[in-house]
C-alpha positions in Angstrom: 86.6 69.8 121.0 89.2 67.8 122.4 88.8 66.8 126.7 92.2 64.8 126.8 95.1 67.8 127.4 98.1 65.9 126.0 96.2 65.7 122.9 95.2 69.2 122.9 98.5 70.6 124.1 100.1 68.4 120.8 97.3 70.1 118.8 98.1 73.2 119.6 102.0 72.7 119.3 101.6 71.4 115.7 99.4 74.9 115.1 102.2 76.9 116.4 104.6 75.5 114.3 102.2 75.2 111.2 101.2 79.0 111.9 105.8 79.7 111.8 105.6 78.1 108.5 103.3 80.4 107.5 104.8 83.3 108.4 107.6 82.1 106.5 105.7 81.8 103.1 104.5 85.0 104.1 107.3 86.6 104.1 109.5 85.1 101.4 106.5 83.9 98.8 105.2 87.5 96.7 103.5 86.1 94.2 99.8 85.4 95.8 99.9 82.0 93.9 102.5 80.3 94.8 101.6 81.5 98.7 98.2 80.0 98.1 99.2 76.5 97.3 102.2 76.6 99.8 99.5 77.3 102.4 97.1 74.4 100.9 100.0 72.3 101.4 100.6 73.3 105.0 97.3 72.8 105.8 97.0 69.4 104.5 100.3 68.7 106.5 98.3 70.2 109.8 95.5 68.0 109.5 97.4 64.9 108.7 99.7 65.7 111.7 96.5 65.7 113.8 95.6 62.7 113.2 98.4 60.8 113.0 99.2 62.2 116.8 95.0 60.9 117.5 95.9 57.8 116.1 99.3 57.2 118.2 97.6 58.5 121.5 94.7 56.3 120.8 97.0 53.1 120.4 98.6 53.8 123.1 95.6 54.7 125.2 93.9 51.2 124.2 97.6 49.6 124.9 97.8 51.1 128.5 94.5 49.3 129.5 95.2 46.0 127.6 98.7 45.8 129.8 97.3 47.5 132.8 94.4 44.4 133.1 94.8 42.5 136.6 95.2 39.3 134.1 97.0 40.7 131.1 100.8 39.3 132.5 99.5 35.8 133.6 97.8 35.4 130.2 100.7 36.4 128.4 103.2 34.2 130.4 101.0 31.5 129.6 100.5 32.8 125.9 104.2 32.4 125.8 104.6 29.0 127.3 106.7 26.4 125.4 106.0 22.9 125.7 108.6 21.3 127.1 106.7 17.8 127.8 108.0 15.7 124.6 106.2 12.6 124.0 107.2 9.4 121.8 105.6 10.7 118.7 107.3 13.6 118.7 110.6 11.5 118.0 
């Protein structure tokens, strides 16, 4: 069960729209076939959906905390520091 609502709220959007695709095949797909493979197909599109949104809200979950660290800006300035100090060997 998921405890984080943005996640859940995106689960539950991909479901609605999944479910409209459904309804579609339903209504426009006869033979009982075809329907059943269309459905396979959205299925498989549902659950890689899922994850794809888990995956991005976890990246940007463990990115949040990396940038929102007390020290994360002063070891990045430094990170980015160019030396500027030029010495005889490097002529």
């Amino acid at each position: 069960m998921n405890h984080n609502p943005i996640e859940t709220s995106l689960h539950l959007y991909i479901d609605s729209f999944q479910n409209q695709k459904k309804q579609a095949v339903a209504l426009f797909c006869p033979h009982p076939t075809v329907r059943s493979t269309l459905n396979s197909f959205i299925n498989a599109q549902s659950v890689y959906t899922k994850s794809f949104v888990d995956s991005c809200l976890d990246t940007a979950s463990r990115l949040g905390f990396i940038v929102a660290s007390p020290h994360f800006f002063n070891d990045f300035l430094e990170s980015m520091k160019i030396n500027t100090h030029h010495t005889k060997e490097d002529q």
